[in-house]
C-alpha positions as a Markdown table, in Angstrom:
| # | Residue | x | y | z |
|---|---|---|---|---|
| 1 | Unk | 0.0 | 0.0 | 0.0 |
| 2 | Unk | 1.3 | 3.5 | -0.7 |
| 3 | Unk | 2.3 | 5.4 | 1.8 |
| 4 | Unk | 2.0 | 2.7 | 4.6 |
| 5 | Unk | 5.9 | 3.7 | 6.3 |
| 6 | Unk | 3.5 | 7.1 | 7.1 |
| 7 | Unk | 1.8 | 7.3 | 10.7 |
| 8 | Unk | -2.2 | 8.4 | 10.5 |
| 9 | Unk | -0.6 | 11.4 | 12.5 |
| 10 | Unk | 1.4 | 12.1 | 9.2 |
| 11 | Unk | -1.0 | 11.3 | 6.8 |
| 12 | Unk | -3.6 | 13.4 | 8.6 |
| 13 | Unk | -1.5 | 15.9 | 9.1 |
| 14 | Unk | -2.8 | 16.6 | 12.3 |
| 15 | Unk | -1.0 | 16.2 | 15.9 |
| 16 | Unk | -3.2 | 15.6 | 18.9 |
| 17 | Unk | -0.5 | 16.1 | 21.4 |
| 18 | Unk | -0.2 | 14.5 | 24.7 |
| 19 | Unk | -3.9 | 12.8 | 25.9 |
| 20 | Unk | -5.5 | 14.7 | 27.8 |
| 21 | Unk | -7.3 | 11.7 | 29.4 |
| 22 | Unk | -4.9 | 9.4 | 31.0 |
| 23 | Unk | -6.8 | 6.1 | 30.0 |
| 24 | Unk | -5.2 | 3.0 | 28.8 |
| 25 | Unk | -7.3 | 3.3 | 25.8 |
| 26 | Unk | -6.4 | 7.0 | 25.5 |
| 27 | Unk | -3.3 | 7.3 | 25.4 |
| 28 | Unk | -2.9 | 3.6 | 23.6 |
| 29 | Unk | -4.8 | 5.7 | 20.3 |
| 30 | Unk | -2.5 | 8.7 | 20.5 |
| 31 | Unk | 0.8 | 6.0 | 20.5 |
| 32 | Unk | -0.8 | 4.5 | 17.7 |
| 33 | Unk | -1.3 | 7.7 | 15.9 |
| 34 | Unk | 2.3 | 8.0 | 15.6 |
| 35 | Unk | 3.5 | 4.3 | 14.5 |
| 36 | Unk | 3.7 | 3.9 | 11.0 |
| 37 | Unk | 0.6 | 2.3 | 9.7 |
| 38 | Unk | 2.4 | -0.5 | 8.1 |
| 39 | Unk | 3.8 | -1.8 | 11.7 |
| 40 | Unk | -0.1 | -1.4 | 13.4 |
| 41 | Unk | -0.3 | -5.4 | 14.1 |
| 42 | Unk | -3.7 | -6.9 | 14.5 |
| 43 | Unk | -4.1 | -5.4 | 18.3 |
| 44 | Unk | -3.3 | -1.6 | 16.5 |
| 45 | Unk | -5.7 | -2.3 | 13.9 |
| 46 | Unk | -8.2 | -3.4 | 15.7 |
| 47 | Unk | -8.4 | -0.7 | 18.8 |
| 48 | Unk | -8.0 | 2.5 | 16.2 |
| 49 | Unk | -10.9 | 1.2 | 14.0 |
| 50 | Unk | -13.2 | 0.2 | 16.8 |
| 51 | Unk | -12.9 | 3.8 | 18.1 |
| 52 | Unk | -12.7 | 5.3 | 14.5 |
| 53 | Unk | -9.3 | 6.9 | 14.4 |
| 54 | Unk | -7.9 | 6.6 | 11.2 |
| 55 | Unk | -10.2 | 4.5 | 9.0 |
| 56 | Unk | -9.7 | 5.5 | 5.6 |
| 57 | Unk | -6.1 | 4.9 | 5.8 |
| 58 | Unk | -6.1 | 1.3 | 8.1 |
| 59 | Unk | -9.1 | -0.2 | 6.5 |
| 60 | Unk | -7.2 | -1.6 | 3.6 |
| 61 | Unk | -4.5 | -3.1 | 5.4 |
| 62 | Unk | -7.3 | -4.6 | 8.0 |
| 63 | Unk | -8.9 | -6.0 | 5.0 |
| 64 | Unk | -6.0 | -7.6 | 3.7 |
| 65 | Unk | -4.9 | -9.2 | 6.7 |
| 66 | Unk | -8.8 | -10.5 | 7.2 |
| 67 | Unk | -8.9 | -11.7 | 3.7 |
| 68 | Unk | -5.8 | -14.0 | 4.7 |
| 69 | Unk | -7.7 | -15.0 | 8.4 |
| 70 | Unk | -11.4 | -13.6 | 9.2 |
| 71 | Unk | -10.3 | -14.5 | 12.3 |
| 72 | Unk | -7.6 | -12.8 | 12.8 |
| 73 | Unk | -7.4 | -11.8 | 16.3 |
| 74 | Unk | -5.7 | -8.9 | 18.4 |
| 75 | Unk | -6.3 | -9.1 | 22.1 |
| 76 | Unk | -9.2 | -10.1 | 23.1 |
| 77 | Unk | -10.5 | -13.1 | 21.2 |
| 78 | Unk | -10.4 | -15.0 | 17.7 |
| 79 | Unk | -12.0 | -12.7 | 15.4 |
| 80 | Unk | -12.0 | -9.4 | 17.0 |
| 81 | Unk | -10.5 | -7.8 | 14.3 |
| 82 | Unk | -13.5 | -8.6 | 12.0 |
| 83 | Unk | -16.0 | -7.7 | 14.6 |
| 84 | Unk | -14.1 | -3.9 | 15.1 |
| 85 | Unk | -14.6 | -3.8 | 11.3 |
| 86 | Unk | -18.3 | -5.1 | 11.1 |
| 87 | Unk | -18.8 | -2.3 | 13.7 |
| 88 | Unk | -17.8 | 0.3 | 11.3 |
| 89 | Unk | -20.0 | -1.1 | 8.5 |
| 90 | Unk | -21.7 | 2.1 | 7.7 |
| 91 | Unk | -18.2 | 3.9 | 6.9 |
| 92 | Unk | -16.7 | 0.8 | 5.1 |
| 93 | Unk | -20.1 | 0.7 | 2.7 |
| 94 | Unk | -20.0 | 4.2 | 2.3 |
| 95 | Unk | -15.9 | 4.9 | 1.9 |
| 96 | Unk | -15.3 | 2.2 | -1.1 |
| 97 | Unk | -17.2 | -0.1 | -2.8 |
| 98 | Unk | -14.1 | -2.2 | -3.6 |
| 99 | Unk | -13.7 | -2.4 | 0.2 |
| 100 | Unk | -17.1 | -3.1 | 0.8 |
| 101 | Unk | -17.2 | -6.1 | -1.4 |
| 102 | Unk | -14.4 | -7.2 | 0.2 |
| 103 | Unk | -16.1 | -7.2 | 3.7 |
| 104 | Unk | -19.1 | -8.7 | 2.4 |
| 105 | Unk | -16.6 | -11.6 | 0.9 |
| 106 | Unk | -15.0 | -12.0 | 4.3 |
| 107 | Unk | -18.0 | -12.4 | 6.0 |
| 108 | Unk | -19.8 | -14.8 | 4.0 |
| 109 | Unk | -16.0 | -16.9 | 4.9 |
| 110 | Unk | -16.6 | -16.6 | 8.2 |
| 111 | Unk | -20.0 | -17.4 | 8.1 |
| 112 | Unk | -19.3 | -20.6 | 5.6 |
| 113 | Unk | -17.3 | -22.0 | 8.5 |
| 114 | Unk | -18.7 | -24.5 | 10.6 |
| 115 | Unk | -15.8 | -24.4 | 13.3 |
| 116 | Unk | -16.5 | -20.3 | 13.7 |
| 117 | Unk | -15.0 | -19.0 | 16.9 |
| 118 | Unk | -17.8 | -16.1 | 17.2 |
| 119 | Unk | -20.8 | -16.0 | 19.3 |
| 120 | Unk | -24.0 | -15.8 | 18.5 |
| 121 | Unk | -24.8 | -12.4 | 18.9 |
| 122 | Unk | -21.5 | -11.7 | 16.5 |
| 123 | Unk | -23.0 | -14.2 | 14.2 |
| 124 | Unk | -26.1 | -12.1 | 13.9 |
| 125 | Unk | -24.7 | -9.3 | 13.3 |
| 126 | Unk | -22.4 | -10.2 | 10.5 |
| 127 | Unk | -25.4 | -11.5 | 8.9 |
| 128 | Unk | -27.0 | -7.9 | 8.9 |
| 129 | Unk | -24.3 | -6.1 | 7.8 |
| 130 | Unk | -24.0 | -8.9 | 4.4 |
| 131 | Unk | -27.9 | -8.0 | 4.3 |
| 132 | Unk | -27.6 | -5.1 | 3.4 |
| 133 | Unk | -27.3 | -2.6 | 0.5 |
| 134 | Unk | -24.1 | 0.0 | 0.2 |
| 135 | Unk | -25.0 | 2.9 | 1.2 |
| 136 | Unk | -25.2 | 6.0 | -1.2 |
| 137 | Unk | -24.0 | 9.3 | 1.1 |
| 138 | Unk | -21.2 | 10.2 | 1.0 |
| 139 | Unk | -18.3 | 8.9 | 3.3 |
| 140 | Unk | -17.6 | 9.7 | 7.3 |
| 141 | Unk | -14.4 | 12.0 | 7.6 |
| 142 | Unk | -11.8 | 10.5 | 10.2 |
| 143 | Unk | -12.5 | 11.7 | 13.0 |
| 144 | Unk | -10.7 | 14.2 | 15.0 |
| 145 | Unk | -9.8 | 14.3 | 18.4 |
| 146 | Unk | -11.5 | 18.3 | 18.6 |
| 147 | Unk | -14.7 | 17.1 | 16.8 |
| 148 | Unk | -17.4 | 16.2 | 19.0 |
| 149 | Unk | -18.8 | 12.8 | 19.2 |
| 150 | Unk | -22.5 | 12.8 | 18.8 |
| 151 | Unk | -24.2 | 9.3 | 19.7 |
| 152 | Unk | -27.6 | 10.0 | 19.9 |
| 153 | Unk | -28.4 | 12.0 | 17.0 |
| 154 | Unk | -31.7 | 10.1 | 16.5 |
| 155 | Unk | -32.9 | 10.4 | 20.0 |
| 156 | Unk | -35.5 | 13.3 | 19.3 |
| 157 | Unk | -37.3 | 12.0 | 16.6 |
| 158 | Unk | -37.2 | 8.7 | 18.4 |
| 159 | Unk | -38.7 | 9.9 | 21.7 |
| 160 | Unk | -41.3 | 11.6 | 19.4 |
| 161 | Unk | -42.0 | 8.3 | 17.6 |
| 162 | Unk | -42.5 | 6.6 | 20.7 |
| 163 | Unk | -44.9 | 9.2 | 22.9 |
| 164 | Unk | -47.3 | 9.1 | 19.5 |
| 165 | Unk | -47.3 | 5.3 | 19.4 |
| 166 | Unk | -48.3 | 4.9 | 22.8 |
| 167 | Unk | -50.2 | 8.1 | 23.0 |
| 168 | Unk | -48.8 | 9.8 | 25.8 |
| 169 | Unk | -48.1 | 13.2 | 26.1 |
| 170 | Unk | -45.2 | 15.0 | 25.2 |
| 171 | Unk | -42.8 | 15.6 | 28.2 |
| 172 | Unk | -42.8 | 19.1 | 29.0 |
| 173 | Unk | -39.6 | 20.3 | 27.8 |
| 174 | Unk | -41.2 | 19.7 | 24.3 |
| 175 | Unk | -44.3 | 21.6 | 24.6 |
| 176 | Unk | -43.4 | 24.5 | 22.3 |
| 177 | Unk | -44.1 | 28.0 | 23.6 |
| 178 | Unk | -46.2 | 26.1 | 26.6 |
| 179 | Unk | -46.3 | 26.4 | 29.7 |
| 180 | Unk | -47.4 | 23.8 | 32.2 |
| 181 | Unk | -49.8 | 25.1 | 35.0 |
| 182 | Unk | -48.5 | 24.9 | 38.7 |
């Protein structure tokens, strides 16, 4: 791969500077921002895309060495890598579609084996991930460590959704320009 003796720092071009959190898992991700991205391993892969760090650049080298084992495996357990991957489904269908095919090919080789090493609920999800279609919007930017993380941008229309299937009232902080008597 070109330019895998550079270090997602370099290739970014953006320095995060010393953690400000002092986490394993902190300042782990800013070490690994700074190795070259050819020397990741399967444990350096694995924890940078499960929190998102660096995905356009470490994706194809993840993908190569799960093409070679699906169940690769960093740390924790056999197949972890592909799990950290399948968790980032939405950027990998949306980044490439040559990289999306090739998830949807290592998946289907884990799934084919009978002696799989996953649970259940990984099982399952693999299989909705392969279910479904590449998405069409554009592709997630790497994140940075100034931009926000929002988790819940749904929760809004979701709470609205669920007061008008059950027919309750709105809670009062979304009773627009009302006021609730004492």
């Amino acid at each position: 791969m070109k330019n895998s003796h550079l270090s997602i720092e370099q290739l970014e071009k953006d320095s995060w500077g010393a953690p400000e959190f002092s986490s394993h898992l902190v300042k782990t991700c800013h070490e690994l921002r700074k190795v070259p991205i050819a020397e990741l391993g399967t444990e350096g892969l694995r924890m940078l895309i499960s929190q998102g760090i660096g995905l356009s650049f470490i994706l194809p080298l993840a993908m190569k060495e799960l093409s070679q084992n699906p169940f690769a495996e960093g740390d924790f357990y056999q197949g972890d890598l592909l799990m950290s991957v399948v968790k980032q489904a939405d950027f990998v269908r949306s980044s490439s579609r040559e990289i999306s095919l090739q998830l949807d090919t290592i998946c289907n080789a884990a799934l084919a084996r009978v002696d799989s090493p996953l649970s259940a609920k990984d099982i399952a999800q693999i299989h909705f991930v392969v279910s479904r279609p590449p998405l069409t919007t554009p592709p997630l930017q790497p994140r940075r460590k100034s931009q926000p993380v929002i988790r819940h941008s749904l929760a809004f229309p979701n709470l609205l959704l669920l007061c008008a299937i059950l027919l309750l009232p709105l809670p009062d902080i979304f009773q627009f320009g009302h006021t609730v008597p004492p």
